[in-house]
C-alpha positions in Angstrom: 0.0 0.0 0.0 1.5 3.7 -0.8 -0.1 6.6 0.6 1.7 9.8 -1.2 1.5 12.8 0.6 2.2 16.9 0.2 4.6 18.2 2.5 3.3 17.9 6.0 0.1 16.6 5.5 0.3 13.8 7.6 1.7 10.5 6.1 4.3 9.8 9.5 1.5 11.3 11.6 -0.8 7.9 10.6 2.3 5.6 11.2 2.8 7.1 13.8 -0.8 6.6 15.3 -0.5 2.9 13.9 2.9 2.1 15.7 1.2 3.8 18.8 -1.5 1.4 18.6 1.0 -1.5 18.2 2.6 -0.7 21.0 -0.7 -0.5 22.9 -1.5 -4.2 22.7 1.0 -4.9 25.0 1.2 -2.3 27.8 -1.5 -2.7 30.3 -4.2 -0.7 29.9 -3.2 2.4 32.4 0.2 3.1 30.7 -1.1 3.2 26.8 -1.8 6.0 25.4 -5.2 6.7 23.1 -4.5 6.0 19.6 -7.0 6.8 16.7 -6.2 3.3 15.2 -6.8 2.0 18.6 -9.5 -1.2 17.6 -8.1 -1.4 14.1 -4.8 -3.1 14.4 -4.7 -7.0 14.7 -3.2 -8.7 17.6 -2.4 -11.8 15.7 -0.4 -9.5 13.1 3.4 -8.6 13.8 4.0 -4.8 12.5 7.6 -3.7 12.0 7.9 0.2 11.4 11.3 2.5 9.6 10.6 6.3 9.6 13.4 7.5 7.4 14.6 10.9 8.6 18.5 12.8 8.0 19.0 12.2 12.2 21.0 9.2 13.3 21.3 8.0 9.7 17.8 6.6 9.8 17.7 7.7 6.0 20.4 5.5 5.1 19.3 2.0 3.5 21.7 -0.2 5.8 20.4 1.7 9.0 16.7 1.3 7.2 17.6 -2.7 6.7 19.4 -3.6 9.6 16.5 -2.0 11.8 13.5 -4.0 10.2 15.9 -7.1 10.1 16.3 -6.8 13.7 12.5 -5.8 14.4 11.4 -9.1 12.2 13.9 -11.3 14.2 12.5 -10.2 17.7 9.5 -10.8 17.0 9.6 -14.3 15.4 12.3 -15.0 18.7 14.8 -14.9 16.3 18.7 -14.7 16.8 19.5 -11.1 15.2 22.9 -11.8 14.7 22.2 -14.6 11.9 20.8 -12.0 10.3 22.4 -8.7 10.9 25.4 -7.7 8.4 27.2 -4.4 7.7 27.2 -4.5 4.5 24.4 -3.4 2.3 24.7 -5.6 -0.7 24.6 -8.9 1.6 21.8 -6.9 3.3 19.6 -6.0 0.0 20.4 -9.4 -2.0 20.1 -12.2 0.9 19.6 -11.5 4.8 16.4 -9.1 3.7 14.8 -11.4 1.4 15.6 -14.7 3.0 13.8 -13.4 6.5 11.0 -12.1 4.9 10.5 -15.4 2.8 11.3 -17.6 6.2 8.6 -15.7 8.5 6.3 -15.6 6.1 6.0 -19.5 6.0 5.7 -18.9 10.4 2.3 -17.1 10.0 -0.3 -18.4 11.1 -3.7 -18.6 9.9 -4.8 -15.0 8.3 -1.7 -13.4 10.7 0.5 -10.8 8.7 3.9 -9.5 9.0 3.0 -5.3 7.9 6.5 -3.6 7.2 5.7 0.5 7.0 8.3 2.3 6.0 7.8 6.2 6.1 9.1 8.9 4.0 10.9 7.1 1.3 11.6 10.7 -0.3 14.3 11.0 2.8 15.5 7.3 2.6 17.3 9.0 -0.9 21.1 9.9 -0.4 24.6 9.5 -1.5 24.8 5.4 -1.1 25.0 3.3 -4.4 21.7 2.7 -2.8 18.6 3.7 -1.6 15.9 2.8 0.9 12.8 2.2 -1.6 15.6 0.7 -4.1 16.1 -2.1 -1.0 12.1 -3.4 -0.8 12.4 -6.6 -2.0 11.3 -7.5 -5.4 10.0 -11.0 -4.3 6.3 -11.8 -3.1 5.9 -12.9 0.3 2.7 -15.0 1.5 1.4 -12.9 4.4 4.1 -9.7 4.1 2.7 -6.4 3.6 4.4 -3.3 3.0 2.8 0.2 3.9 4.9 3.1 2.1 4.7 7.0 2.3 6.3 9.6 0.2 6.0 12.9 -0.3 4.9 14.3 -3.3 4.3 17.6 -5.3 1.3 19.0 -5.7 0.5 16.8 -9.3 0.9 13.9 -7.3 4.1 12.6 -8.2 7.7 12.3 -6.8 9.6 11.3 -9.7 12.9 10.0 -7.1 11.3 8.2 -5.3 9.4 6.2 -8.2 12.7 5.9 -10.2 13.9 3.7 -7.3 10.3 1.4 -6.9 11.3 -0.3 -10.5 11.8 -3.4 -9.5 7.9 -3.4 -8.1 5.7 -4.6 -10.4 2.5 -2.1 -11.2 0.3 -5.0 -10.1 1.9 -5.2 -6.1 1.7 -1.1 -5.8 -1.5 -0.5 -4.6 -1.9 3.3 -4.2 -4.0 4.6 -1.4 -6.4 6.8 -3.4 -7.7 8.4 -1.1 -3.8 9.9 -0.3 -3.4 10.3 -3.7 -2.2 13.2 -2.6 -2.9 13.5 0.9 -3.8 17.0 1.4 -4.8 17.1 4.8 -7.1 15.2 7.6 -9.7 15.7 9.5 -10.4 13.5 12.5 -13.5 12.1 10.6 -10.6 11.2 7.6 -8.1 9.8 9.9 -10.7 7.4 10.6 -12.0 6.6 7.3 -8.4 6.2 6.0 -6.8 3.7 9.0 -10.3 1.4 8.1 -9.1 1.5 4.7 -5.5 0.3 5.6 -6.1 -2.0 8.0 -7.9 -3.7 5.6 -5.5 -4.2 3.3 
């Protein structure tokens, strides 16, 4: 799923109110804090989040990798350092991949892995590669990806989709209704975290 979105009209604002709810199902009830997608996240699901940003190199694809890798393996109880390299290549091409392919065949019933990454715009640098040029080409039974990016205001972001080649038209499915996202109301943020989480 890919929600595009004008300059500060929201997109990490959602993830962020998603990973908020995440983080709600397991804290006792007196230390969460209200989310609006309180209700609409799955308990059975395993959610994994990357907010790329130019602070503690969070925009650069080997921070962006190593940080879902190790999300993913904690919460399939798995060893991190099987999985964790320094090098991007090894990274992109095998330890990313080969996790992704290996959970998905641990879900269970309907269960999903949902990897959101946010701001791909800012996950574009001065590496050989990039953050959205690191999502895995392969399909995954189970693994959904929830992408944001900010756009211009013709809806488009012409970086960004230089470096989502190696998706297929068929596996992007854009968010229309953040198509761009110009702004929420409560009432929207609603309507648009129903939408998602049933994806």
């Amino acid at each position: 799923g890919v929600m595009k979105a004008l300059a500060g009209m929201g997109k990490s604002a959602i993830f962020a109110t998603m990973l908020q709810a995440v983080r709600n199902l397991k804290l006792e009830e007196a230390e969460r804090t209200a989310s609006a997608a309180d209700g609409k996240i799955r308990a059975e699901d395993h959610w994994v989040f990357h907010f790329c940003m130019p602070t503690d190199g969070r925009n650069s694809p080997t921070v962006a990798l190593r940080s879902l890798i190790a999300q993913i393996c904690d919460a399939f109880e798995l060893n991190r350092k099987e999985w964790l390299s320094h090098d991007l290549d090894e990274l992109k091409d095998d330890k990313f991949p080969t996790l992704l392919s290996q959970v998905s065949g641990k879900l269970e019933g309907d269960a999903r892995l949902v990897v959101v990454i946010d701001a791909l715009d800012e996950g574009i640098g001065a590496e050989k590669e990039t953050v959205p040029s690191c999502i895995p080409a392969g399909e995954y039974d189970g693994v959904v990806f929830l992408l944001s990016y900010r756009v211009t205001d013709d809806g488009k972001n012409t970086r960004v989709e230089k470096q989502l080649t190696q998706l297929t038209e068929d596996r992007l499915q854009i968010l229309t209704s953040a198509n761009p996202l110009t702004g929420l109301s409560q009432g929207d943020v609603h309507q648009f975290l129903d939408k998602v989480a049933a994806l």
